[in-house]
N, C-alpha and C positions, 0 to 999 in steps of 0.2 A: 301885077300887084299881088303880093300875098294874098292866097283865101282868108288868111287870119290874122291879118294886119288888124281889123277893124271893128273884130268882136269887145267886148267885152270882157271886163274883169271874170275870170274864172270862179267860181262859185266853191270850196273846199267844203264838203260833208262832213259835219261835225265826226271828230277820233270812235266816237260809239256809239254813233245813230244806230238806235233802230235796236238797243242791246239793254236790258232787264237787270240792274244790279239790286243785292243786296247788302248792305252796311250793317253791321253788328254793333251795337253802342255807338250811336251816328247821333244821338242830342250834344255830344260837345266834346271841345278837345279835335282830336284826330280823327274820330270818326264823322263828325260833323263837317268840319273842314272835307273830307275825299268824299263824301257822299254828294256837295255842292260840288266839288270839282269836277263829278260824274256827272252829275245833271249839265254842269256846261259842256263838257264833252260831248251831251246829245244821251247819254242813257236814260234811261226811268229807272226811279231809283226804291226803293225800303228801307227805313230810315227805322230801324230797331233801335228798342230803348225797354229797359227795367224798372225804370223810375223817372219820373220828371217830363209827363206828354204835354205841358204845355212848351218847353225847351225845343222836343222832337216837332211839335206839330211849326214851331217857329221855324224848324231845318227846311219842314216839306213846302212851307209856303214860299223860302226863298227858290229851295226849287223849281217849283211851277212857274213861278215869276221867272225864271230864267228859260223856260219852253219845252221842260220835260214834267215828264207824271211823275207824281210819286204820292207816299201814305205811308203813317206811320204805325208799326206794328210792336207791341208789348210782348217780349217774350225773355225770358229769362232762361240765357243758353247753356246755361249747368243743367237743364230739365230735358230730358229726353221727349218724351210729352208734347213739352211747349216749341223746343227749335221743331220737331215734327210739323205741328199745326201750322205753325208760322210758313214752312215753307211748301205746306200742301194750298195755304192760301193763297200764298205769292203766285203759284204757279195758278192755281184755279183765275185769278183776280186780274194779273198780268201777262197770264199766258206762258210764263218760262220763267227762266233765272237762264243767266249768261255770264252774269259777276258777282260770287261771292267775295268781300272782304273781310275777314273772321278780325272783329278790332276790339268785342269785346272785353277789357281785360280789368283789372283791381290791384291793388296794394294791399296787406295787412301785418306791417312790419313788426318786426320786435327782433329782442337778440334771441341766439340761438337755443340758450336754455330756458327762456320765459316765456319761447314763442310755444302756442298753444296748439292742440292739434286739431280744434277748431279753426284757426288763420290759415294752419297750413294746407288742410281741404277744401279751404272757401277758393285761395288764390287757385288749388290746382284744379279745381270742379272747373272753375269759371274762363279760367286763363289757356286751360291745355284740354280738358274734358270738352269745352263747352265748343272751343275750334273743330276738337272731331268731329261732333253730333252737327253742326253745323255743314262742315267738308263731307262729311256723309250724306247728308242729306239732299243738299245740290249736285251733289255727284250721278247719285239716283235720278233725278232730273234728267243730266248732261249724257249717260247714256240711255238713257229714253229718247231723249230726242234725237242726240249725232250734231254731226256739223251740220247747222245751214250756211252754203259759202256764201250769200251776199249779206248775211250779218257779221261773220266772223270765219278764219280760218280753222278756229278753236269750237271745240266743241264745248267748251268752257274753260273758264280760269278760276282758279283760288286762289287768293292772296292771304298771305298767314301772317298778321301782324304781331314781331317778335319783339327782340330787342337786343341792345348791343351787350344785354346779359346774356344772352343765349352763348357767350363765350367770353364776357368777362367779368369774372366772379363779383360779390358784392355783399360786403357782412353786412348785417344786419337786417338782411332781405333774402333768408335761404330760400323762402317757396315762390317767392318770385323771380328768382332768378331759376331755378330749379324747372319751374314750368315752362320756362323760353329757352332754358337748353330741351325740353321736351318738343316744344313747337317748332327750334329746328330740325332734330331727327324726324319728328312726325313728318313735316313739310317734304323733308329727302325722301323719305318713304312711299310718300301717296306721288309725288313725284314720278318717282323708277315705277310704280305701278299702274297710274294711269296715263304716263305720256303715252302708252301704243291706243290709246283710245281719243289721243287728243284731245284730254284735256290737260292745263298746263298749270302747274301749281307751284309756286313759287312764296315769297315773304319779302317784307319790308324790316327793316331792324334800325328802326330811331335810336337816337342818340339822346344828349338832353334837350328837350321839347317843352316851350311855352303849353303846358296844360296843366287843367285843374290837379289831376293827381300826384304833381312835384312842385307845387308853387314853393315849398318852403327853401326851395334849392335855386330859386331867381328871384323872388318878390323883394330882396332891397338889393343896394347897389354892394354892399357887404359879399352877400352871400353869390351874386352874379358873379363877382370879381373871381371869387373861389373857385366858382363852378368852370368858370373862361379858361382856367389853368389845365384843364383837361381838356380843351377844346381848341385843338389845333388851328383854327379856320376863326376864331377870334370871335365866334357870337352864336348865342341859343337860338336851337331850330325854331321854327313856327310849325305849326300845323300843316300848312299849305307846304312845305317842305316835303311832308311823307304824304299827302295828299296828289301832288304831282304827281310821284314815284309811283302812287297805286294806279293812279291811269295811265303813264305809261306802260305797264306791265300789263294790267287790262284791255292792252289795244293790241294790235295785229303788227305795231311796228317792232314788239319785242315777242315773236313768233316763234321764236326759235330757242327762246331763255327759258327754259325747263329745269325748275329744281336751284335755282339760284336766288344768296339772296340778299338783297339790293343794302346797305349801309347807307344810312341817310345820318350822318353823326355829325358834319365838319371835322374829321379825321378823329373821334375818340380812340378810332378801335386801333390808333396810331399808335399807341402808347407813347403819348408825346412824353411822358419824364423821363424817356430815353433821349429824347432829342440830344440834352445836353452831357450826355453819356450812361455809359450802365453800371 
């Protein structure tokens, strides 16, 4: 008879037991969503937020409920200062960082000649400034410590949360689109420089995405319909859409993805109005 005819169901260890993330605007939207889908992976997680801690502290408590640590930390990633402190406490508090997800990000639209050059330094402090200060900072971390191989292959990962602007234009939105073709060069860059150090940095680039900061682009069936026309695949992201895509990326099963970066659109970056010619 088989030795192993009669064992037992195999037991699978959660994708990032045992592994330290941190979430950058993690109380709602898309950073809320990937910071819960880390905690059920098995991470402990930092649940960053600017404004609104009774929102964050409702993220960390579904986390723990789900059998990971985690706690919510106020910092505001345009401030050099504050991402500093934040991640000198993570590390004093948790022991390490393993995952940062840089998701921080804002809108402050207008057209091109009324846009102010207050809008356009708030979007690029926060959106492209605030991802450096962050990626720098856990980097610093990640070589300190090195790899430990029974947590991870990686000596760390960054996940640069972009967008399907980072390459396709959008009037009325120069400095947000502006900073996400910034966060893709950046992301290639820390890429080519830290993969001989093993760490792996990479990006996510959503499409149109159920969150607070586009409602006015889904919230009736009007403006859905409109929006459907750009979206090959026939229906607006969720959250848990790009939230997926950051643990896998996060995990040892995409080990070898350096400097790539992941489309999570339902084919926008399609250019579906070509479908039916050009």
């Amino acid at each position: 008879m088989d030795s192993h005819a009669s064992a037992g169901p195999q037991t699978v260890a959660p994708l990032l037991k045992g592994q330290k993330a941190l979430v950058t605007g993690a109380n709602s939207g898309i950073g809320k969503a990937t910071a819960l889908a880390l905690g059920r992976a098995g991470a402990d997680v930092v649940v960053n937020y600017v404004a609104g801690r009774e929102a964050a502290e409702e993220v960390v408590a579904q986390i723990t409920a789900q059998g990971s640590r985690a706690a919510a930390y106020e910092a505001d990633v345009s401030r050099e200062d504050q991402v500093t402190a934040m991640v000198d406490r993570m590390v004093e508090e948790f022991g390490t960082i393993d995952i940062l997800v840089a998701n921080a990000g804002l809108q402050r639209d207008a057209a091109f000649t009324e846009m102010t050059l207050a809008q356009w330094q708030k979007v690029i402090d926060v959106n492209l400034t605030g991802q450096f200060l962050c990626a720098r900072e856990a980097t610093k971390e990640f070589l300190r410590r090195g790899v430990v191989p029974e947590v991870s292959r990686s000596a760390g990962k960054i996940i640069c949360m972009s967008s399907v602007h980072q390459i396709i234009p959008w009037a009325g939105h120069v400095n947000y689109a502006s900073s996400k073709g910034g966060v893709l060069m950046m992301m290639e860059t820390l890429a080519q420089e830290l993969a001989s150090k093993k760490i792996r940095v990479n990006a996510v680039a959503p499409g149109a995405i159920r969150t607070p900061i586009n409602t006015d682009a889904w919230d009736t069936p009007a403006a859905e319909q409109d929006l459907l026309k750009l979206i090959p695949y026939g229906r607006v992201g969720e959250p848990e859409d790009i939230a997926h895509a950051a643990v896998a990326l996060a995990s040892d099963l995409l080990d070898y993805v350096v400097g790539a970066t992941l489309y999570v659109d339902g084919g926008m970056t399609l250019f579906p109005g070509f479908a039916t010619g050009g």
